[in-house]
C-alpha positions as CSV (number, residue, x, y, z in Angstrom):
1,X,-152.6,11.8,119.5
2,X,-153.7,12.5,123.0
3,X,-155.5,9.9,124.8
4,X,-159.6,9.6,125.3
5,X,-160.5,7.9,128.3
6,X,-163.7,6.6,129.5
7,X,-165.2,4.8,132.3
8,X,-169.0,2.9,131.8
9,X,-170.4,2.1,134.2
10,X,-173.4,-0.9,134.1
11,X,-176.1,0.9,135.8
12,X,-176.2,3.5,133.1
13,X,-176.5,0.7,130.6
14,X,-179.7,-0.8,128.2
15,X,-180.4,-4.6,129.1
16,X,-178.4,-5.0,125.9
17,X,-175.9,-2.8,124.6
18,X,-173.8,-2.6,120.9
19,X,-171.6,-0.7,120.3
20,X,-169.1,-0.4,117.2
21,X,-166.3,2.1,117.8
22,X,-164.3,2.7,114.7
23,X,-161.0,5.0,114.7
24,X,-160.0,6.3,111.5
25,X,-157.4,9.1,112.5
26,X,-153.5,8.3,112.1
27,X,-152.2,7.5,116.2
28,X,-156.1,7.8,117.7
29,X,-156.0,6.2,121.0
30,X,-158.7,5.3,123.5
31,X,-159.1,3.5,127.0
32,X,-162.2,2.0,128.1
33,X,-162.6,1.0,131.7
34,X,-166.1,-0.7,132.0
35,X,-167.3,-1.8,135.4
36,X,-170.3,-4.1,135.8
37,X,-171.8,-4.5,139.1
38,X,-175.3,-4.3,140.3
39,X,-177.2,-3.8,137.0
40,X,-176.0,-5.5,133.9
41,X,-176.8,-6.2,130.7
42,X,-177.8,-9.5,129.4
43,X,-176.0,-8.7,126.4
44,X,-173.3,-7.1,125.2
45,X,-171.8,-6.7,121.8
46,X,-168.5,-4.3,121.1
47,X,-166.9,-4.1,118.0
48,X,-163.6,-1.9,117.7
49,X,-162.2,-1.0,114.1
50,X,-158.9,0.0,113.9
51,X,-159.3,1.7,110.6
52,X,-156.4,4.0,111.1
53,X,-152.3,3.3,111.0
54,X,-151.1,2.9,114.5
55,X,-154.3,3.3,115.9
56,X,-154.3,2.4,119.6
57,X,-157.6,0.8,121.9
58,X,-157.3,-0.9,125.2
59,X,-160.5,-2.5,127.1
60,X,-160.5,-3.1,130.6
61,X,-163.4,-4.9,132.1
62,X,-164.3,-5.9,135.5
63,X,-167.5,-7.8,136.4
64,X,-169.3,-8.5,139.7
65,X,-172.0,-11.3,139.4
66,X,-174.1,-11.9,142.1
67,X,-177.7,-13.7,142.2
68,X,-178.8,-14.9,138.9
69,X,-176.9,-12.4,137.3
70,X,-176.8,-13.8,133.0
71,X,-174.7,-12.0,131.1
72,X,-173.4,-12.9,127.4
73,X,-170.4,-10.4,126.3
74,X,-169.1,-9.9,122.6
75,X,-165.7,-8.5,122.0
76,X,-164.4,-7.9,118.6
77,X,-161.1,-6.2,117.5
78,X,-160.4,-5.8,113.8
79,X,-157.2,-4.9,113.2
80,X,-156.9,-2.8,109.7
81,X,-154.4,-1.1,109.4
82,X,-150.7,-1.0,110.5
83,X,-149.2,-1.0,113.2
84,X,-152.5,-0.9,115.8
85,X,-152.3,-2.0,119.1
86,X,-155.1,-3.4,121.0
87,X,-155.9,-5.1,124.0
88,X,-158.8,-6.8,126.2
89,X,-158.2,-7.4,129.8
90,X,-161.1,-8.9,131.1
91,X,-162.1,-9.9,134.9
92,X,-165.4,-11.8,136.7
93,X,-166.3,-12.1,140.1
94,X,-168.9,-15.1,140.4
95,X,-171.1,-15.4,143.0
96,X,-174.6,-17.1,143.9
97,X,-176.1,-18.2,140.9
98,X,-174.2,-15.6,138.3
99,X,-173.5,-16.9,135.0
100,X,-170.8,-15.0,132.8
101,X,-169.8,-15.8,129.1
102,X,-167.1,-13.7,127.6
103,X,-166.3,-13.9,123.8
104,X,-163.3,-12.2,122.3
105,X,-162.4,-12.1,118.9
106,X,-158.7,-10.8,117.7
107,X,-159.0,-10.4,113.9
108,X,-155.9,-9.3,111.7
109,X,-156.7,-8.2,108.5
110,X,-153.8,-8.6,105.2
111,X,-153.8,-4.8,105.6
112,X,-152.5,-5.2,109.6
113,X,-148.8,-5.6,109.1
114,X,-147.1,-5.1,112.7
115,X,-150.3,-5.2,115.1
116,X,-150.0,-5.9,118.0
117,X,-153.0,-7.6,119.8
118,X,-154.2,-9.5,122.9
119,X,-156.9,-11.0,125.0
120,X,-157.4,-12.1,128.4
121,X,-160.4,-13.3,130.4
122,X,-160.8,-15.0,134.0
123,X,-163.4,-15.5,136.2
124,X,-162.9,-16.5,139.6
125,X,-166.5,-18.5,140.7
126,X,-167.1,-18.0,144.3
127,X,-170.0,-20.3,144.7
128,X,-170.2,-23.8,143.4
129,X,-173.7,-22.8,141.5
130,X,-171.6,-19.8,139.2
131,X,-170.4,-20.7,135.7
132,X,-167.8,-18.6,133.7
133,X,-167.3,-19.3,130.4
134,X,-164.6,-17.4,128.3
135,X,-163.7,-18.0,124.4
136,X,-161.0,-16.3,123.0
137,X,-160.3,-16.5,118.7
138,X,-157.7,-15.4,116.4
139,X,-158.2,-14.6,112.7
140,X,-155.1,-13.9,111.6
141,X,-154.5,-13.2,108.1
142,X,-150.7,-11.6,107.6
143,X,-147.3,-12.7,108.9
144,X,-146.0,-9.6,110.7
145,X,-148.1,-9.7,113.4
146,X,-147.9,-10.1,117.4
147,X,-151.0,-12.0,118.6
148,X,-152.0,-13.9,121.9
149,X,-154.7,-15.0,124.4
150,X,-155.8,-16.6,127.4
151,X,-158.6,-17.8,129.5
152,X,-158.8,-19.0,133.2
153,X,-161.6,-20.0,134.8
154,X,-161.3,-21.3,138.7
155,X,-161.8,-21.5,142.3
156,X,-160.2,-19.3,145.2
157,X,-157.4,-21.8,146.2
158,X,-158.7,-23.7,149.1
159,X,-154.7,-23.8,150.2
160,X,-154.5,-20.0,150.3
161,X,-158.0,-20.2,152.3
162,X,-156.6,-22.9,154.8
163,X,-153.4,-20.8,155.4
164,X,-155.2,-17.9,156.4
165,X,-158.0,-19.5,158.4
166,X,-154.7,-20.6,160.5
167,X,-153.9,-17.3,161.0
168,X,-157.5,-16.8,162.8
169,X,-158.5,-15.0,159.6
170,X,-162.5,-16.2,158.7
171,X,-163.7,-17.7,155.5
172,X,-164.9,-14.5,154.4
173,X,-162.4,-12.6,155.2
174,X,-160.4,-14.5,153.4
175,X,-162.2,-14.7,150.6
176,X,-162.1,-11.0,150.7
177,X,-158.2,-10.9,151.2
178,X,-158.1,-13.1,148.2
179,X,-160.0,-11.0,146.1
């Protein structure tokens, strides 16, 4: 089945926004590319069904906090059916005061035989006053399945910074190099 792409962008977005996306046709496959920067929601809540054998759904999300940006973000994939592939790629920018929490649940019914599913969130804080905050969770309930995640949640590397401030590059700069 031919692919459905789509791009969100925040501004065009409620102060909270649900959504439950279910696909129940045989090979359906979607792409979501969501891009928060400016205005964001305080909450977000997205729940993906893959009702359908070998049903496909990738998320891509990449956040921009600045000020006292507060945002609280809800991922859930249910896998079932088999053979459905999904994935959650998920990527913060913190500055000022900005405040991201990312939850991501992987669930794998007894009906998802041979899914394959991951999850990945980071958030890079560029002020000491941002806080990232990223939970990822498995429910698995079947053998045959391929299931991972992981979470990072740091600094630029002040060595990176310091090599490239000896170059007669400028903290911002830098930082912008880095980014």
């Amino acid at each position: 089945m031919e692919l459905q792409e789509k791009t969100i962008f925040s501004k065009d977005l409620p102060p909270v926004w649900e959504e439950d996306i279910i696909l129940r046709e045989n090979g359906e496959n979607i792409r979501w590319n969501i891009v928060f920067t400016g205005k964001i929601p305080e909450r977000v809540r997205l729940e993906i069904h893959l009702d359908a054998p070998k049903s496909r759904a990738i998320f891509s999300i990449a956040c921009i906090g600045r000020g006292t940006m507060n945002t609280e973000m809800n991922i859930t994939f249910l896998h079932d059916a088999a053979e459905t592939y999904g994935r959650v790629i998920a990527k913060a920018a913190l500055f000022d005061e900005s405040r991201f929490i990312l939850k991501g649940m992987l669930h794998v019914t007894e009906r998802g035989k041979r899914a394959d599913t991951h999850f990945l969130g980071s958030a890079l804080l560029l002020s000491s006053a941002a806080r990232g905050e990223i939970y990822p969770h498995l429910e698995i309930e079947t053998n045959e399945v391929k299931a991972s995640h992981g979470s990072s949640v740091g600094k630029l590397d002040e060595r990176d910074m310091f090599y490239l401030g000896t170059r007669g590059i400028g903290r911002a700069n830098a930082q912008a190099i880095l980014l």
